[in-house]
N, C-alpha and C positions, 0 to 999 in steps of 0.2 A: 591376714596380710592386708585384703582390700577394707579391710573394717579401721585398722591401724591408719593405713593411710584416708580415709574419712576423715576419722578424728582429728589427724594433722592440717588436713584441708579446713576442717571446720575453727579450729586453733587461731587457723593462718587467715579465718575472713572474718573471726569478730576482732580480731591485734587489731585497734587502729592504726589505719594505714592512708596513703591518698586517696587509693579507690574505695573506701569506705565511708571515708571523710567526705568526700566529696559526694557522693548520695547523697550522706545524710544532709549537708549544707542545703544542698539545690534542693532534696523534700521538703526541707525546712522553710523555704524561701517559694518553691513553686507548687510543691503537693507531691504526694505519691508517686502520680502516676509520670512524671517528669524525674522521680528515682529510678522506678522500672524503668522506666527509657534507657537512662544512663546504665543502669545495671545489663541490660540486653544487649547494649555495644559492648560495656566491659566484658561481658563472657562469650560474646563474637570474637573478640580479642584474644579472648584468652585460647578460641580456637584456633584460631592461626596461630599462636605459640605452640599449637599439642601438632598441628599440620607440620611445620617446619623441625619440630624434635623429630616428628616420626618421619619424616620425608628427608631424614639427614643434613637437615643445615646445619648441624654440628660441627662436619666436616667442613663446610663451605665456610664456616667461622674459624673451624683449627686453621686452615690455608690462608683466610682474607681476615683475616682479627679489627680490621681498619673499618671492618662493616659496624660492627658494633658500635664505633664513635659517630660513624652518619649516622645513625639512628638516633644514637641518644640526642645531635645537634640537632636534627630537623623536628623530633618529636620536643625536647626541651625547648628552642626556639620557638616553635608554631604556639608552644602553652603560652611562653613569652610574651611573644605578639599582640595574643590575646589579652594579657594583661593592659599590656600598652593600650590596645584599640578601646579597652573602658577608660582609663583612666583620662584619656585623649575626646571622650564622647562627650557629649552632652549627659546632663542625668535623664532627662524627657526619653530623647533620641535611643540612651542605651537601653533603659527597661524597655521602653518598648518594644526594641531589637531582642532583648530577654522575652519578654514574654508573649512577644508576639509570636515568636518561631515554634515551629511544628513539633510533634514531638520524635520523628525524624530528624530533626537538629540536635536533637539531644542525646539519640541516640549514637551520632556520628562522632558527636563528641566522647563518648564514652569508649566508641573505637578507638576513636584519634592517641585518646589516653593509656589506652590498657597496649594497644599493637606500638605506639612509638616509644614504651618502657621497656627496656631491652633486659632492665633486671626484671622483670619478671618472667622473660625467658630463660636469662641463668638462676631465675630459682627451678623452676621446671627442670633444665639439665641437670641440677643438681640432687634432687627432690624424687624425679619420676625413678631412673633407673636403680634406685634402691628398691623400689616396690615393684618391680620385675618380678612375679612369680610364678613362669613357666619358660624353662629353655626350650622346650621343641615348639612350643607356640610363639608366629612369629613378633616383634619385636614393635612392630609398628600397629598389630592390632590390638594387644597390652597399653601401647603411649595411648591410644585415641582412647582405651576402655579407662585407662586412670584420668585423662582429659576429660573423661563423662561425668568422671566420679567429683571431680574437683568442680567442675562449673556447677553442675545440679548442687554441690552442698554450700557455692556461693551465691549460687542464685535463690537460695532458702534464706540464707542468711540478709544477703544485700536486701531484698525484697521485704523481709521482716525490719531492716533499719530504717528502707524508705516510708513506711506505713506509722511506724511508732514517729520517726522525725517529723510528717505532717502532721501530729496531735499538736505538735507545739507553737499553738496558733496565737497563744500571746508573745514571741517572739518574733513570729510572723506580721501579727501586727503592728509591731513596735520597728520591725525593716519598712514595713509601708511609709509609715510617717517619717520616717529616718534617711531618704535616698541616699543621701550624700554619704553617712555613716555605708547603708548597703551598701553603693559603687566600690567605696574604698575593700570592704570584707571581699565581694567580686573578685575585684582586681587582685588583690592579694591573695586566693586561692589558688587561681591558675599562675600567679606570678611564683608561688611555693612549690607545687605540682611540677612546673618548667625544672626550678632551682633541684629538687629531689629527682627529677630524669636525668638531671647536667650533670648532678652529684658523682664521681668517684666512685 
């Protein structure tokens, strides 16, 4: 059963997706170790999605359903913004603001993304309690043990894309010389990221 659900975990973090896509872009653009970053908020994130399944926000979602549209606004939005705020910068002004910031910034970002996508909580409801495999064991230390299972095999996975997308230093160097080109790819990721939170 836990080995089935591995496999589906594992499935579900090489599918390109935002959060994948988006490692690989920023390794590709700033290195590795600015992927781990992002990857270590994304599966921060992805802990408080397995805290809140097992701590019954379920419920608190069957009763208030209106919760899940603030989230998707403020996380969709905030991605938004962030488009806006490059596309509004300076090209100087922004990389610098890119790559001058810590790798703390990057990681917060990767929270901001994974905890304000609320479908990746309804994949979780959807997802975990199939792989439930003991009733007298209780219910909430099963979500956190399959929540271990799912981070550790995307944190293998993310970590091997951000490593492989820094090899590709001629593409790298080709955003160096290119800012204007870069800003716009920038802008447009998190302007996508927002647009796929907002999505339906």
């Amino acid at each position: 059963m836990l080995l089935t659900f591995a496999l589906a975990c594992f499935i579900l973090a090489i599918t390109p997706g935002p959060d994948n896509m988006f490692v690989a872009t920023q390794s590709i653009a700033y290195g590795a170790r600015t992927g781990w970053m992002i990857t270590l908020g994304l599966l921060s994130g992805c802990v408080l999605h397995t805290s809140l399944l097992a701590f019954g926000f379920v419920a608190v979602i069957e009763q208030w359903p209106e919760l899940i549209t603030v989230i998707k606004v403020c996380g969709g939005g905030y991605l938004i913004y962030l488009a806006w705020t490059i596309v509004r910068s300076s090209i100087d002004s922004e990389q610098g603001v890119m790559q001058g910031q810590t790798m703390s910034w990057w990681y917060r970002k990767g929270v901001i993304l994974n905890a304000s996508n609320p479908k990746v909580f309804l994949f979780f409801i959807s997802l975990f309690p199939a792989f439930l495999w003991d009733e007298t064991l209780s219910k909430s230390i099963q979500f956190f043990v399959l929540g271990g299972i799912f981070i550790a095999v995307s944190a293998l996975v993310f970590g091997l894309i951000a490593l492989f997308a820094e090899r590709f230093s001629i593409l790298r160097h080709w955003l160096a010389h290119h800012p204007n080109t870069f800003k716009i790819i920038q802008a447009s990721i998190f302007a996508l990221l927002g647009i796929y939170v907002l999505w339906p």
